[in-house]
Every structure is written in structure tokens, then in C-alpha cells.
C-alpha positions in Angstrom: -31.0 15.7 0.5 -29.8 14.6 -3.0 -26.3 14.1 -3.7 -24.6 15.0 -7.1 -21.6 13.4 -7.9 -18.8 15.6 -9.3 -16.9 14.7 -12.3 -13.0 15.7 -12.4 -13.4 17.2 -9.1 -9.8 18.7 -8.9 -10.7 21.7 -11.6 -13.7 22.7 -9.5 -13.0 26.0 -7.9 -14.3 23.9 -4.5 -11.5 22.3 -4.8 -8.8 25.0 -5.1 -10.7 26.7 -2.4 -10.0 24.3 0.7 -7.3 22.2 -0.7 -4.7 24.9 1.0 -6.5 24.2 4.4 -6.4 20.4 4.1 -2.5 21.0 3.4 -1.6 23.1 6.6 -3.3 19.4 8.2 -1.0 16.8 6.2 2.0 17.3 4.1 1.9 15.0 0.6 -2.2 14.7 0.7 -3.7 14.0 -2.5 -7.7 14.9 -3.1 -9.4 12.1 -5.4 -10.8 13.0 -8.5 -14.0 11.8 -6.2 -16.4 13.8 -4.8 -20.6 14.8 -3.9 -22.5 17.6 -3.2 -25.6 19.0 -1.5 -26.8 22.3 -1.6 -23.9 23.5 0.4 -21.8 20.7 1.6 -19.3 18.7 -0.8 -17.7 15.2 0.1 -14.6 14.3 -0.4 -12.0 11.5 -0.2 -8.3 12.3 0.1 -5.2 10.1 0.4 -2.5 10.7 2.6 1.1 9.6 1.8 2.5 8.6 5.6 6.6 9.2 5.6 7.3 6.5 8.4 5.1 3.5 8.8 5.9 0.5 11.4 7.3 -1.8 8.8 8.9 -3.8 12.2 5.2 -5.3 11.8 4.6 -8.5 10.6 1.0 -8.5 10.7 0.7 -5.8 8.3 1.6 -7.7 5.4 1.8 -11.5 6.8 5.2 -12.2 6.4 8.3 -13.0 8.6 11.7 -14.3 8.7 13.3 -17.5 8.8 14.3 -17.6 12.3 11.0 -16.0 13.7 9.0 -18.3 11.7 6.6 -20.2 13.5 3.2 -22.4 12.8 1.4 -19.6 11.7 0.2 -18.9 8.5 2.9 -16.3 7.6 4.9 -16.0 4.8 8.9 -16.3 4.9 11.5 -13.4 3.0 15.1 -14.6 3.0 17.5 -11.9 2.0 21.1 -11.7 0.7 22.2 -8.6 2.6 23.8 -8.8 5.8 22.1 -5.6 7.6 18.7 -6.5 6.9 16.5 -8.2 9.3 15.6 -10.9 6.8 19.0 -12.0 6.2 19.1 -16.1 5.1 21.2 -18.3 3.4 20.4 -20.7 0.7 20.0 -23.5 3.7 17.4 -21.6 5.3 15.3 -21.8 1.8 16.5 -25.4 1.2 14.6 -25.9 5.0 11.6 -24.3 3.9 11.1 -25.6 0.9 11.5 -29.5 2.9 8.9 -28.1 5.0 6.5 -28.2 2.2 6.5 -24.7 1.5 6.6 -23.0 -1.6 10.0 -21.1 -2.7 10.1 -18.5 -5.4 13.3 -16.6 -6.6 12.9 -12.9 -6.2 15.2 -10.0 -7.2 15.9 -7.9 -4.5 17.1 -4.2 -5.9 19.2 -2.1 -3.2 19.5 1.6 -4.4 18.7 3.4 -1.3 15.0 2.2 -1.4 14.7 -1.7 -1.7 12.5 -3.4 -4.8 11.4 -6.7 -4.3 9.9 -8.4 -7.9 9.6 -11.8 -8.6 11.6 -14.1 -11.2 10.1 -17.0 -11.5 8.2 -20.0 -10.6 8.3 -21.7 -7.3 11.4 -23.7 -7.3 11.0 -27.6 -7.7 13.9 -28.6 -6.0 16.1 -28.3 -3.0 18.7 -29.5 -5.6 17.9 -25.9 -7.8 18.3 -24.0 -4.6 21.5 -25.4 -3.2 23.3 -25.4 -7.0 21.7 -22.0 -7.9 20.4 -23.7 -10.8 17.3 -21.9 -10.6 18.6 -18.8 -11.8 19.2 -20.3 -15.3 17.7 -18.0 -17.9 16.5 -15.4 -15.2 18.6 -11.6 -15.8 18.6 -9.2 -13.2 17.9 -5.7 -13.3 21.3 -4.5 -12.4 24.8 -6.5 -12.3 25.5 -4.2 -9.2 22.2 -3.4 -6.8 20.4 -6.7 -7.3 20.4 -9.8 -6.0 18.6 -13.0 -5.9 16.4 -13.7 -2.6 14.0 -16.3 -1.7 10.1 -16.0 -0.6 8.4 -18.9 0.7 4.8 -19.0 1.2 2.3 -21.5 2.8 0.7 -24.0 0.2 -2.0 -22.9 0.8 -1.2 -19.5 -0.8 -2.3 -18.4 -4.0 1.3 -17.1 -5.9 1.7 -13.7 -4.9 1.4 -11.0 -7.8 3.1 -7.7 -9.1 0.8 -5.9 -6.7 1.7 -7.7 -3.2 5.4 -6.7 -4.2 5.0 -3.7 -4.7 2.9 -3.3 -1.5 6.2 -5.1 0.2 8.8 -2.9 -1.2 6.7 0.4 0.2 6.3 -1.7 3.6 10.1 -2.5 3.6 10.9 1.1 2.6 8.5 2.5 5.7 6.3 3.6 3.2 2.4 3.7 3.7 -1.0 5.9 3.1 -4.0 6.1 4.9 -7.3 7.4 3.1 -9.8 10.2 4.5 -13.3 11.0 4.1 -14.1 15.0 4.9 -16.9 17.2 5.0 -16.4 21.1 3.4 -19.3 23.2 4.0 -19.9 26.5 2.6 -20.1 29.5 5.5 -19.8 32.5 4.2 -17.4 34.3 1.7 -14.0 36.2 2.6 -12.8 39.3 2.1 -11.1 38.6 -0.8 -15.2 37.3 -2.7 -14.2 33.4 -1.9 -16.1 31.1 -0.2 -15.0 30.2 3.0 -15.5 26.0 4.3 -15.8 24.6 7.3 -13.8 21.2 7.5 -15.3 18.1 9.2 -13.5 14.8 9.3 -15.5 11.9 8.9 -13.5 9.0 8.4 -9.6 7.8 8.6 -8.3 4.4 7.7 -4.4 3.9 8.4 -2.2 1.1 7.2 -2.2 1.2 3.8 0.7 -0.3 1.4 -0.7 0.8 -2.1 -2.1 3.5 -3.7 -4.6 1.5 -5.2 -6.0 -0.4 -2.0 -6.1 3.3 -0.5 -7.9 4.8 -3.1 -10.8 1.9 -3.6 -11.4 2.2 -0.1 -11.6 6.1 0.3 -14.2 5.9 -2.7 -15.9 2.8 -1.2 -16.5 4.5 2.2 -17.3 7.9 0.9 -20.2 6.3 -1.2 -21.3 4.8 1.6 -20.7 7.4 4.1 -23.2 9.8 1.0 -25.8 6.7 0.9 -26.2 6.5 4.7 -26.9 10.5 5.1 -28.9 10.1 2.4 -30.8 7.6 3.5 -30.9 9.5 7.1 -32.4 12.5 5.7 -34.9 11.0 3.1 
């Protein structure tokens, strides 16, 4: 068995041909531009946008609040508002930063969904964090929906980039994808001329907070998954 990758996989008529079946499986599933083929079989990778994740779960992305902090290697978010569940104060970042941790201001946008981006460098004083000097120079999105909150991180820690917020702000919104890896064979044609498939699952992955980690991985395993039947079948 040789497998053929397909280039811009979404205009092939393959495509259009099962996609409605994957859809009565998954609402808000995405096919990757990503696919092989044998003589009859194609591969394919899709991504599946999850509406509820657990973001209650702080080992999903490491990181956990002031007052559930604990010798681990975690990560600490201090926030301004009063209903979240990593509400702070500017002592709590002041105690954090005395514990040898490293404090960066972070906006923290409110508009029904929550934003998280980071301002700045790591704060070099507990002085800056009690005076609020540390917001010198630093403008917020909006005067009305933003904030400033803290995030602390081990020093250890490399400084966390535009990518780990974003993966945040989808965790604190309950917003995740998981990736999967199916199997359409050709069996027969309907009455209507079009080829019928057959739809085998061969992989899931949950517990994703990006698109891009989800993605990399569905085309990583599929590859692999296409190399090992390969490989099987040679």
C-alpha cells in the first residue's frame, strides 16, 4: 500500500462527500487541509471545537491561585474581579514576588469572555507592586473592561509568550478542542451516483487550548498513524 498525500484536501469532492456525516457526529468540526489516500481509503485529521472544557483544572495548564498555592511547580494568576476564583490583592503579588517568584503585570479584559495579555516585564520590586508604579508607560486596551492583574511564575520558568495566553484565556473562557484521526473508505455509490464511505475512528486526543497545538498534533499522528500501515502492509 502507497499513500498519496492530498493537497488542499477541502475542494476534493471526498471531502464534500463525508463531511455531512462527520457533522451529524460533532457540531463546530473542522477537516484539516490534511489528508492520504490508497486505492480506496482516504485519511484524515479533523479538529473538534469542545463548547465546555473543565477549566476548574489546574493541571491542564499549570497554574493556580494565591491561596491554593502550594510547593509545586505551578504558576500563580491574581485577579482584580471579585467573582472570579483567582481574585488577589496587590499583597498577595507583593508575597509572591518575596517568595522569589517572578511577577508580570497582565491586562485582564472582561467583555463577556475574559482576555488575559501581558504588559510588561517581570516587576523588580515589591515597591512597583504596592505603589502601582509598574503601570507607568503601560495603556490598556479599554478604560472600562480592563484591568491590571498579576501572574507569577516559578524562576525556573521561561517568560510565558503570546501563545500560553491565549491558550489561558480559551481555558478560562471553558474553551478547548480535541483533534481526530478517521478513516473514509469507499463502499459503493448511492442512488443519487455519489460514493458512499464507511467512517472508522482511529485516534482522539482531548484537552487542547489552541488551535495550533491541536492541529500539529492531528497532522503528527495521522502521518504516523499512514507510516505504521504502511509499514504493516509493505
Amino acid at each position: 500500500m502507497t499513500f498519496t498525500k492530498l493537497v488542499n484536501f477541502s475542494s476534493l469532492a471526498v471531502c464534500s462527500a463525508i463531511e455531512p456525516f462527520l457533522k451529524k457526529a460533532s457540531i463546530n468540526a473542522k477537516i484539516l487541509d490534511t489528508a492520504f489516500d490508497d486505492s480506496n481509503s482516504v485519511y484524515l485529521a479533523r479538529l473538534i471545537s469542545e463548547e465546555y472544557c473543565d477549566e476548574g483544572s489546574e493541571e491542564a495548564m499549570q497554574v493556580t491561585t494565591y491561596r491554593k498555592r502550594s510547593e509545586e511547580d505551578y504558576a500563580v494568576y491574581i485577579s482584580p474581579r471579585r467573582n472570579s476564583i483567582f481574585n488577589g490583592s496587590t499583597d498577595d503579588a507583593v508575597a509572591l514576588f518575596k517568595d522569589g517568584m517572578k511577577v508580570y503585570p497582565v491586562e485582564e479584559y472582561q467583555h463577556g469572555d475574559t482576555n488575559i495579555r501581558l504588559v510588561g516585564d517581570a516587576i523588580r520590586s515589591a515597591k512597583a507592586i504596592l505603589t502601582g508604579s509598574f503601570r507607568e508607560g503601560v495603556n490598556l486596551s479599554c478604560r472600562w473592561d480592563s484591568s491590571f492583574a498579576f501572574f507569577a511564575i516559578p524562576k525556573s520558568w521561561k517568560k510565558p509568550g503570546t501563545q500560553f495566553f491565549e491558550e489561558f484565556s480559551n481555558w478560562l473562557n471553558g474553551v478547548s478542542y480535541s483533534l481526530e484521526v478517521v478513516k473514509a473508505t469507499a463502499n459503493g455509490v448511492n442512488e443519487d451516483g455519489k460514493t458512499r464511505f464507511s467512517i472508522e475512528q482511529l485516534e482522539q486526543c482531548y484537552g487542547f487550548y489552541s488551535t495550533e497545538c491541536a492541529e500539529s498534533d492531528a497532522i503528527m499522528t495521522l502521518e504516523s498513524i499512514c507510516k505504521q500501515a504502511e509499514t504493516s502492509l509493505a
